[in-house]
Structures are given as structure tokens and as C-alpha cells.
GUZA-855983 format. One record per residue: residue in three letters; x, y, z of N, C-alpha, C, O in turn. Coordinates in steps of 0.05 Angstrom, whole numbers, plus 5000, padded with zeros to 4 digits. Example, Ala and Ser with C-alpha at 12.3 -4.5 7.8 and 13.67 -1.06 7.14 Angstrom:
<pts>
ALA526448865156524649105156526449345156528549345169/SER525749555142527349795143525850015157526850235161/
</pts>
This chain:
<pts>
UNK530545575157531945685134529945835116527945715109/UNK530446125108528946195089528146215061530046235045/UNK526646205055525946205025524746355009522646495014/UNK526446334986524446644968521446734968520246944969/UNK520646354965517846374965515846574991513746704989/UNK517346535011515746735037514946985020512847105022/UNK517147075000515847374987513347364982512347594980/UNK511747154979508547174964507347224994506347454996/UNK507147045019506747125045507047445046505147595045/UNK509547525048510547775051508348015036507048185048/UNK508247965013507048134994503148115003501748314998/UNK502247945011500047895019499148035049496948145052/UNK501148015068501448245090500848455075498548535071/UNK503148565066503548795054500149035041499149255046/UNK499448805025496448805013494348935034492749135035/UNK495248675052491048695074491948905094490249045104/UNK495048945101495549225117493949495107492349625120/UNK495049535079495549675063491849765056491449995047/UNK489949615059487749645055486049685080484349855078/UNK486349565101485249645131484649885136486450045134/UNK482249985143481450145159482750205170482850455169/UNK484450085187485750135211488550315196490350405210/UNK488550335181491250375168491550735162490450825142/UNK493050895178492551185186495751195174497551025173/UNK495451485167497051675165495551975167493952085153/UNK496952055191496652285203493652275215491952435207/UNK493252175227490852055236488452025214486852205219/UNK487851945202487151945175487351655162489351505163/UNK484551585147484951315135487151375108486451485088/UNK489751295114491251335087490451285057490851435038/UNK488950975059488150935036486351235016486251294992/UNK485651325035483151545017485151855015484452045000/UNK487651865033489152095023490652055003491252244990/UNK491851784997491951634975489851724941490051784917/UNK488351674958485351704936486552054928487652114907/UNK486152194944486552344937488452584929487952794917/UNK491052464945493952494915493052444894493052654882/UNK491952204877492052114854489952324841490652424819/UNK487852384848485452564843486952844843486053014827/UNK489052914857490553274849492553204833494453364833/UNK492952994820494952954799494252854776495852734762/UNK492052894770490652724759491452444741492552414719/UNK490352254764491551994754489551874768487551974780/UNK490451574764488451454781489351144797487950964804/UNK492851194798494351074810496851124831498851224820/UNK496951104847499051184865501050964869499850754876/UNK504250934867506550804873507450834896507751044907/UNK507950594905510050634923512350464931511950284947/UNK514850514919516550344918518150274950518950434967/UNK518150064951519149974976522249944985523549995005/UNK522649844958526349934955527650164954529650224967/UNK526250314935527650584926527150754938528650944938/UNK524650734957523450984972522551164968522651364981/UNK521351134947520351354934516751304922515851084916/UNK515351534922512751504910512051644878513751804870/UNK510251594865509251754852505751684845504551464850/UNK504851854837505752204838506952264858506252214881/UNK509352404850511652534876509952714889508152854879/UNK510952704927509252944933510452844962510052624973/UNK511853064972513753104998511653105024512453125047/UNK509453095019508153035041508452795053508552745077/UNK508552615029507352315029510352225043510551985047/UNK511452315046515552215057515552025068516351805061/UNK514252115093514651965112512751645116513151435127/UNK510151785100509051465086510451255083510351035095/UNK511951355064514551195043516251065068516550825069/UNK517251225086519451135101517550955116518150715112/UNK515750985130514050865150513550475135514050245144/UNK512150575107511950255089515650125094516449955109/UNK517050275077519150125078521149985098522949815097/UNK519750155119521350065154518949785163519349615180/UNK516749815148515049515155516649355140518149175147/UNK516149495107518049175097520349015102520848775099/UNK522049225114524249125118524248965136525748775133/UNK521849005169522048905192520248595179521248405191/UNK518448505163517348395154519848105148520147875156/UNK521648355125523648105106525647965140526347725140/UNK526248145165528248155172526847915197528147755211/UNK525147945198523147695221522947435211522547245226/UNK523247395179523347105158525747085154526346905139/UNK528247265165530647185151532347205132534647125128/UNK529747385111530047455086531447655078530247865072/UNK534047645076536747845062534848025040532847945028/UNK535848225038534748445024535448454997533948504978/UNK538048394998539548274965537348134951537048184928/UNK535647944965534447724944531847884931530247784914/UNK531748084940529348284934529748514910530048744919/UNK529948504887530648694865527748884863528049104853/UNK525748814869524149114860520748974888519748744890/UNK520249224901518249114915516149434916516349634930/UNK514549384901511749614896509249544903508249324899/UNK507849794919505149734924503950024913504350254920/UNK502049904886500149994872497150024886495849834896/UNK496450244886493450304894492150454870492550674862/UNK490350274860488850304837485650464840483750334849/UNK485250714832482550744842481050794826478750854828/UNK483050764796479150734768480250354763482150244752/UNK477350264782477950014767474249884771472449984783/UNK474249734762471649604754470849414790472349374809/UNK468149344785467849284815468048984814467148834797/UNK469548924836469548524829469148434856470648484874/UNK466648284859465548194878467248114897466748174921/UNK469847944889471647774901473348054920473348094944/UNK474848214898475848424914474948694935476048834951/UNK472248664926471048924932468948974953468049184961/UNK468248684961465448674979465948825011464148845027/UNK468748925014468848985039468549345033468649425010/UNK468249495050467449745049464749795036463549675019/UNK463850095053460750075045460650315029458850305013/UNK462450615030462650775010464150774994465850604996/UNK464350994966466151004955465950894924463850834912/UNK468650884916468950764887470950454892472450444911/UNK470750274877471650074888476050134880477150244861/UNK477149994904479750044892481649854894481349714914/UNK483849804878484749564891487649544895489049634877/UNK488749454915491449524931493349294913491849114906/UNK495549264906496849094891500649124907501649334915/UNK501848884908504248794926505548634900504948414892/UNK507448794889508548604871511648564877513348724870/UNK511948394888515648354895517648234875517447994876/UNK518748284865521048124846522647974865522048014889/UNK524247844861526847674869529547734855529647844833/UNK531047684866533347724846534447564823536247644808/UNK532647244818532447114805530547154782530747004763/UNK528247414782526447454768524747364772523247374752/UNK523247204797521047044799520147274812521247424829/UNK516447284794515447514801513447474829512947234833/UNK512247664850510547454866508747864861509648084858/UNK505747734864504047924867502047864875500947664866/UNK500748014894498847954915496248184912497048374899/UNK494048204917491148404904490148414935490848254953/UNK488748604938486748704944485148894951485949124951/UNK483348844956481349064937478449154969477849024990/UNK477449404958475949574986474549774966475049804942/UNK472549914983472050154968472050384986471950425010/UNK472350544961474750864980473751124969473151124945/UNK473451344982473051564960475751804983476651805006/UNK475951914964478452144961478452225000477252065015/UNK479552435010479052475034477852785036478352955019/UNK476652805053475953005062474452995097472752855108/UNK476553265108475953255130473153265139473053205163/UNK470753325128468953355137467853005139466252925156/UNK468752885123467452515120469052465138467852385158/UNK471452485141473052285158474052405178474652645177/UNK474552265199474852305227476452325232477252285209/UNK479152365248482052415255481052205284479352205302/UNK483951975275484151745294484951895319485452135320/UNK485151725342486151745361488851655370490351715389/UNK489351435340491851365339493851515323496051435314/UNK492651795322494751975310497351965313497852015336/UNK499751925300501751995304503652255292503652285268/UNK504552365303505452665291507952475279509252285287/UNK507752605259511252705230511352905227513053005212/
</pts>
């Protein structure tokens, strides 16, 4: 039988995916094209709502990002059982002016430190939010390599 509480599990996936190396869009470490949406908009936070589907800073490139996270969450909620109703707001924040914290930050060797955040509501209001944290700098093709796990959008 499922329970709300899995959302903090859920949101914690969500997190260490969300920060992985391994974690490409367009063959490309996302986290750092990430970095660098927020750097041509100038901000120093990127959204991404999991319910609504939507990001900001808005930017039609990022689309299929959006759809790609929200087709995990969903497969995530739908493997625990977890009805979608009980879910009123589910965001993952990538923070990249933030201070360096040993606990979050010791993994990655370049960069500025940044930290990935999973905050899920319930439909009850019980909040669940999950951290973590890497260091990242903006992208550029000349640093970074184009995976082999490219997938075309």
C-alpha cells in the first residue's frame, strides 16, 4: 500500500539523478547547460516544475528537458503506486550562486559549487524537500565533450 511519505524517497531520486554526471541532455552534462540558461538570463536559478511542465527562465529549447523530468516523475510516482492527485506542486531548483558546504559540495572537481533541490508538496500540505549539491561551471563546447549517449529531440 502506498504512502505519501515515499514522496521524500521520490524527491531524493529526483536530487542525485538530477546532479550525476551521467545526466545528459543533448549529449551534454545538463547540469552545466542549466548553468548556463541561468547565466543568459541573468539569474542564478533555474525551475523546473514537474507538474505544470514548465521551466523558468522560459526558454523553448529546454522543452523537452521538462517533458523528459516529468515522464521520470511520473514513472517514479507510478512504480510506488503513488496517484498523481496526492501530489499538488513538485519542483526541482538548481541553485548556482550559493556558498560552498563541505557536506553538499565535495563531489566535482571544477567549477562553482551548486546545489540541486526536490521539493514535493502533498495534497495535504506536508512539505518533503530533498538537497544536493556538485560543482558546475556554465557549458561550453570546448570543456565539455558530447556523450555517446546522445539522444536526438
Amino acid at each position: 500500500m502506498p504512502r505519501r511519505k515515499e514522496l521524500k524517497n521520490i524527491a531524493q531520486g529526483v536530487v542525485s539523478s538530477f546532479v550525476s554526471r551521467n545526466n545528459d541532455f543533448d549529449g551534454y552534462w545538463e547540469l552545466a547547460k542549466l548553468y548556463d540558461l541561468a547565466e543568459n538570463n541573468s539569474g542564478a536559478k533555474v525551475s523546473i516544475d514537474l507538474i505544470q511542465s514548465n521551466i523558468c527562465p522560459p526558454s523553448e529549447a529546454f522543452e523537452p528537458l521538462v517533458i523528459m523530468w516529468r515522464s521520470k516523475f511520473l514513472k517514479m510516482l507510478n512504480s510506488r503506486s503513488i496517484p498523481l492527485y496526492w501530489v499538488s506542486s513538485a519542483v526541482v531548483h538548481a541553485n548556482f550562486d550559493v556558498e560552498y558546504a563541505a557536506k553538499l559540495h565535495k563531489l566535482g572537481m571544477y567549477g562553482e559549487p551548486c546545489t540541486c533541490e526536490c521539493e514535493i508538496v502533498t495534497d495535504s500540505g506536508i512539505k518533503y524537500t530533498e538537497s544536493a549539491g556538485t560543482r558546475c561551471m556554465p557549458f561550453s563546447r570546448a570543456w565539455f565533450q558530447r556523450s555517446t549517449r546522445r539522444k536526438n529531440f
